[in-house]
C-alpha positions as CSV (number, residue, x, y, z in Angstrom):
1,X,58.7,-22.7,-33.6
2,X,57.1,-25.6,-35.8
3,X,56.6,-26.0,-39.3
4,X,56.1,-29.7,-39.7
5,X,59.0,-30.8,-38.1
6,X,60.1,-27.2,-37.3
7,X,60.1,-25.7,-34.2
8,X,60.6,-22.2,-32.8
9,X,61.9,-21.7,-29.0
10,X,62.4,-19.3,-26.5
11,X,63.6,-19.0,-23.4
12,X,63.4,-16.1,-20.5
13,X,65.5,-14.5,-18.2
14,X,65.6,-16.7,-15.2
15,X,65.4,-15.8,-11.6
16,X,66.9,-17.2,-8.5
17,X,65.4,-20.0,-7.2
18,X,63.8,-19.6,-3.8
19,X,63.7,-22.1,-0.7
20,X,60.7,-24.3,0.3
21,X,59.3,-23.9,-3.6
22,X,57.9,-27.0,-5.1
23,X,60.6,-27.6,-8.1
24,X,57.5,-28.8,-10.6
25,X,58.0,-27.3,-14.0
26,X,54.2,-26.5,-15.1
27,X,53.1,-27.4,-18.8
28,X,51.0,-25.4,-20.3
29,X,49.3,-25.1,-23.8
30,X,48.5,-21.8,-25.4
31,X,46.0,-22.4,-27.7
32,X,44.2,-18.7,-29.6
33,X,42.2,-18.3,-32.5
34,X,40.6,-21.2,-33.0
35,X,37.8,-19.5,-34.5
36,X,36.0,-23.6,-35.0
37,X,33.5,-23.3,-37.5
38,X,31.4,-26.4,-39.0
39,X,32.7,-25.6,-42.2
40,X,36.6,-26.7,-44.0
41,X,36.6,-29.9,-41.7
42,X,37.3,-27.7,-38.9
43,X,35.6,-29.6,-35.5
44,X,38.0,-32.4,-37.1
45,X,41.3,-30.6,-37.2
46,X,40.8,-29.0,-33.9
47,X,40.0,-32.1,-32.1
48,X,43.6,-33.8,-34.1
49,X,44.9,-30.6,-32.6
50,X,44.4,-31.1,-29.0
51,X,44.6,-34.5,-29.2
52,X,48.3,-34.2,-30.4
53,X,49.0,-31.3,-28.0
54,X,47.9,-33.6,-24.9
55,X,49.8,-37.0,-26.4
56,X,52.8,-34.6,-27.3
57,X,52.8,-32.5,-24.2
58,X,51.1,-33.8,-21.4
59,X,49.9,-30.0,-20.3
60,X,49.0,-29.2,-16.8
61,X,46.9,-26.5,-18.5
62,X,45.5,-24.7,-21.4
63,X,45.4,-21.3,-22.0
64,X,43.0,-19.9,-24.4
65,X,43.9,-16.6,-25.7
66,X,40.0,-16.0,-27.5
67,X,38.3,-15.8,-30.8
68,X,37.1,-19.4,-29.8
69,X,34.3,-19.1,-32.3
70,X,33.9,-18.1,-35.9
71,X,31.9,-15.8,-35.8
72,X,29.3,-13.8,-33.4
73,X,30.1,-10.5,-33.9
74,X,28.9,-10.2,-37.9
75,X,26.2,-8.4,-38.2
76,X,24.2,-11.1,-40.0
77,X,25.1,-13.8,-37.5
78,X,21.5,-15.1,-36.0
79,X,21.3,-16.5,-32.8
80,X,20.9,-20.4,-34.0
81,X,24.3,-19.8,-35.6
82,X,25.8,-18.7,-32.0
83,X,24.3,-22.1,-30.7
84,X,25.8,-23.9,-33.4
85,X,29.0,-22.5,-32.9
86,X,29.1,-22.9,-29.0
87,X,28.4,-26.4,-29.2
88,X,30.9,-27.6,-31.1
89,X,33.3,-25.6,-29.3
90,X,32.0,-28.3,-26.0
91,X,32.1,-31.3,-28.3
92,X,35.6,-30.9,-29.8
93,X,36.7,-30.7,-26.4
94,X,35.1,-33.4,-24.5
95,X,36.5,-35.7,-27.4
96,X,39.5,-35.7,-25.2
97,X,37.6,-37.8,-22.6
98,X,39.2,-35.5,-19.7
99,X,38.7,-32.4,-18.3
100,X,41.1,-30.0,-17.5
101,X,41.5,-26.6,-16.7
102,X,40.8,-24.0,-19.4
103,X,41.5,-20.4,-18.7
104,X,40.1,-18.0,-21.3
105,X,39.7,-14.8,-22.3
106,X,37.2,-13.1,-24.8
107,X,37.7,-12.3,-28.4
108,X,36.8,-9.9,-30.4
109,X,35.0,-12.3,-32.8
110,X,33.4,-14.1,-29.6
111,X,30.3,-11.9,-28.3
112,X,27.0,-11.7,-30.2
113,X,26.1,-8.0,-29.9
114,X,22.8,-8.1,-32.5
115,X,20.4,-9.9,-29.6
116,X,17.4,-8.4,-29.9
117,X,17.4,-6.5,-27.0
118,X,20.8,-5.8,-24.5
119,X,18.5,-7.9,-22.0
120,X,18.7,-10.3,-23.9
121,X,20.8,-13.7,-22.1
122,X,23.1,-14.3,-24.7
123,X,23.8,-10.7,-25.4
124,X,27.7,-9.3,-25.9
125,X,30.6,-10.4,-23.2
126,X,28.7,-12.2,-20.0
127,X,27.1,-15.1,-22.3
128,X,30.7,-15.5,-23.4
129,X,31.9,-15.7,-20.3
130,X,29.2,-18.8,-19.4
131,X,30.2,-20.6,-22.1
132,X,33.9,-20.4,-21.1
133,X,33.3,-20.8,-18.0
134,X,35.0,-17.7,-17.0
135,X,34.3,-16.2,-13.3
136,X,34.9,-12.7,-14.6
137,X,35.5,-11.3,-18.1
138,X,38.9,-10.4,-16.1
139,X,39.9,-12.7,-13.5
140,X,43.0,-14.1,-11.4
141,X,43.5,-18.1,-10.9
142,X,46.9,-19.8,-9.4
143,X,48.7,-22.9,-9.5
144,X,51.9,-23.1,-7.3
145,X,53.7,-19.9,-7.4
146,X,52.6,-19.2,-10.9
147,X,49.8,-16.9,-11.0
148,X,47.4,-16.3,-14.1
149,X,45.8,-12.5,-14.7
150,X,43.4,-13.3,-17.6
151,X,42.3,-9.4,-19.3
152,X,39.3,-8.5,-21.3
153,X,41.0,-5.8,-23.9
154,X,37.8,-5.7,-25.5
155,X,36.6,-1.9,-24.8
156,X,36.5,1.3,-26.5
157,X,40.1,1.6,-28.4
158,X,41.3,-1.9,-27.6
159,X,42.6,-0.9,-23.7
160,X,41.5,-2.3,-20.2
161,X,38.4,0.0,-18.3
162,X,39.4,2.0,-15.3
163,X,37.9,-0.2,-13.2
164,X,40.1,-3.1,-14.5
165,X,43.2,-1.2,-14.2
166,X,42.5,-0.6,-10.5
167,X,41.9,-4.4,-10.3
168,X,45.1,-5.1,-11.9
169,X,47.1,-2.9,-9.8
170,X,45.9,-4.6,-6.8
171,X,46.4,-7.7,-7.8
172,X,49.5,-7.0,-8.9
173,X,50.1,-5.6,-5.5
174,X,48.9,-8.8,-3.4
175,X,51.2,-11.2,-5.0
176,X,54.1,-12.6,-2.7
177,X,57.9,-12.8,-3.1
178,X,58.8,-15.6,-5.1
179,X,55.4,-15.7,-7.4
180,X,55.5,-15.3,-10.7
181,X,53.1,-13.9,-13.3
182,X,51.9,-15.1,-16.6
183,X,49.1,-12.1,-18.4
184,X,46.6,-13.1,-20.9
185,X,45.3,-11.0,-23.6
186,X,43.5,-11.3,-26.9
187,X,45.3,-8.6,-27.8
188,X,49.3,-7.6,-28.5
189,X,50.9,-5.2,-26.2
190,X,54.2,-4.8,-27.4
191,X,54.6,-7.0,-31.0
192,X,56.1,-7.1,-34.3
193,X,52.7,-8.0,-35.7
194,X,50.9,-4.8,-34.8
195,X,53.0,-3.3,-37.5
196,X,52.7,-6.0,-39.9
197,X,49.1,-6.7,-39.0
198,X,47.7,-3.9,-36.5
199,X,45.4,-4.7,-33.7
200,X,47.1,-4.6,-30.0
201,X,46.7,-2.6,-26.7
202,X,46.6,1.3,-26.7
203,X,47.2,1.6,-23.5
204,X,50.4,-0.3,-24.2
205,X,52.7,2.4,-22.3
206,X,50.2,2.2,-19.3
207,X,50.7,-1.8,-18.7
208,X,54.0,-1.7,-19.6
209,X,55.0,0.9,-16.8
210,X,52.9,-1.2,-14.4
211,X,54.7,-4.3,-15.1
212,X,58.4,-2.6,-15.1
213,X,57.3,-1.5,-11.5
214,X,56.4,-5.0,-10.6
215,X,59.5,-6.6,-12.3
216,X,60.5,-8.9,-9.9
217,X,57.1,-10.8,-10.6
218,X,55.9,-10.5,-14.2
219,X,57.6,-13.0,-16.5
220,X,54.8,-13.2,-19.3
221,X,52.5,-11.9,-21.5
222,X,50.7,-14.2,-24.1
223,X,48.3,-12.9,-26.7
224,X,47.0,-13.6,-30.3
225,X,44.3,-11.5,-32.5
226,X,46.8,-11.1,-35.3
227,X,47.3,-14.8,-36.2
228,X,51.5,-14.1,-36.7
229,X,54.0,-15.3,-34.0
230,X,56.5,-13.4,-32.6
231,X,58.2,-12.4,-29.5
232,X,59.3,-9.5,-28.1
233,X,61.5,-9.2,-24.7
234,X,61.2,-5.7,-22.9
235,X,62.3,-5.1,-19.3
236,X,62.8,-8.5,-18.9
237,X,59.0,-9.6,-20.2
238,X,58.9,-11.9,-22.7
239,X,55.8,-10.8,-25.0
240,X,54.8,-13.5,-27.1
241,X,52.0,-13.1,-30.0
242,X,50.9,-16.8,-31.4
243,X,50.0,-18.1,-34.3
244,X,46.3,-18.9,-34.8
245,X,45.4,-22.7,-34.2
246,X,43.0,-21.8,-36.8
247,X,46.1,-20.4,-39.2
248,X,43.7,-19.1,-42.4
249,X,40.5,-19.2,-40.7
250,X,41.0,-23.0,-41.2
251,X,40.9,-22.0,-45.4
252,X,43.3,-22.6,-48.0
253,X,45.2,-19.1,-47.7
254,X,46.3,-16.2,-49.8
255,X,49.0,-15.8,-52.1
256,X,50.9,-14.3,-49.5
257,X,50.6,-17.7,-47.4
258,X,54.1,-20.5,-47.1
259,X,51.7,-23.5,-46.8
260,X,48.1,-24.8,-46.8
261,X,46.3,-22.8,-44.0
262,X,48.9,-20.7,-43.2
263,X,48.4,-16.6,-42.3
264,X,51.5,-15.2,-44.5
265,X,54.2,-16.7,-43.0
266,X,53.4,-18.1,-39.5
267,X,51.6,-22.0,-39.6
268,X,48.6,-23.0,-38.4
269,X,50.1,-24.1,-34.1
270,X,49.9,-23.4,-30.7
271,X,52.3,-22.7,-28.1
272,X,53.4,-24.5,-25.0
273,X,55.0,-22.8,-22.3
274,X,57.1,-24.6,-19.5
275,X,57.0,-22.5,-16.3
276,X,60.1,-23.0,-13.7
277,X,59.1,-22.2,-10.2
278,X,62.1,-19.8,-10.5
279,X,60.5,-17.8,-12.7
280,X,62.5,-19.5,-15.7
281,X,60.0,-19.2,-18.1
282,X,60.5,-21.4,-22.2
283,X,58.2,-20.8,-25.4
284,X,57.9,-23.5,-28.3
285,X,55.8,-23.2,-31.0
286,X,54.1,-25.9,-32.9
287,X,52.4,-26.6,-36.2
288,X,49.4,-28.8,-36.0
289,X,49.7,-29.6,-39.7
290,X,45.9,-30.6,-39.9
């Protein structure tokens, strides 16, 4: 992990390596909780954030965990603000000049739900969705042997639908020998930071049954929500909660903060994963510092 200088790392159980697998290690960021807002010099900081992650890293990929905006779900949140918002999400990231590929999932904080009418195009999850380019609010994308289940935890009592569970069983299902699987979340499912913070899965004995019974593929599950890092290993799944990019909404802090921006004790970072095509999976977390 980071702290200035500082940095906290992880590493997963690893499996055997199997024949006729590219040997690549795939970089990835994990970025959640950027929450950009025009406000606190934030479009600023978040560009000097990905700017370091892509001279420091050279990622493959990023991974955005949600909460991209700050905020469409307040009730007094109009839609020019939502605009506003949206588009400086766009221009903070073409200020890297290059495209890459962006998996996301949706926040809490990320859907505008006081449109005038439901009909209405910018209404709740699906405008979301556009706007991070998502083909689904819950979708599967590959690269290698690695494959990427993105969630939307956003219904009633924080917990996938039925009619993603049945998704995610087959998916589950489909994938080969020798593939791997990295989940996505807003939300915690197993965490430290639930207690310290609350906020994860409900259905967290569900999901965590389903992956024990497909534990020869799932390796990872990434979430955010709760702005606190930790990591929690449980039938050989590492379950990683990140700090917020954002840290203290971008603000100064609380008392209860270690250092300008940060939530309590966990700085203002992002994550970056480096996936083995053995199923090795390693964690660092970094402090942006701006």
């Amino acid at each position: 992990m980071v702290a200035g200088g500082l940095t906290f790392s992880s590493t997963a159980l690893q499996a055997i390596e199997p024949a006729g697998i590219s040997k690549k290690i795939m970089t990835v960021a994990h970025i959640t909780d950027v929450h950009i807002r025009p406000d606190y010099d934030a479009p600023n900081r978040f560009k000097n954030c990905l700017k370091q992650i892509v001279k420091t890293h050279k990622p493959d990929i990023f991974l955005n965990g949600g909460d991209s905006i700050y905020d469409a779900s307040y009730n007094s949140v109009v839609r020019e603000r939502v605009h506003e918002l949206w588009n400086i999400w766009d221009d903070c990231w073409k200020s890297l000049g290059k495209k890459y590929d962006i998996y996301s999932c949706i926040g809490n904080h990320d859907p505008w739900w006081k449109a005038p009418v439901k009909e209405d195009e910018m209404y709740g999850k699906p405008y979301v969705g556009k706007r991070l380019s998502m083909p689904n609010r819950y979708f599967r994308a590959q690269k290698g042997n690695w494959h990427f289940i993105i969630l939307d935890g956003n219904n009633k009592g924080i917990m996938l639908d039925d009619e993603q569970v049945l998704w995610l069983e087959k998916e589950l299902e489909q994938i080969p020998t020798n593939h791997y699987v990295a989940l996505m979340s807003h939300y915690p499912v197993l965490s430290a930071t639930v207690q310290l913070q609350g906020g994860g899965h409900s259905d967290f004995r569900k999901l965590k049954d389903l992956f024990y019974k497909h534990q020869d593929k799932v390796r990872l599950f990434l979430s955010g929500h709760n702005h606190l890092l930790d990591e929690t290993v449980y039938n050989k799944v590492t379950y990683c909660s990140t700090g917020a990019v954002s840290g203290y909404w971008w603000e100064d802090g609380d008392k209860e903060s270690a250092g300008h921006s940060w939530f309590k004790q966990t700085p203002p970072g992002y994550t970056i994963l480096k996936l083995h095509p053995d199923g090795l999976v390693e964690h660092s977390y970094h402090a942006h510092g701006f």
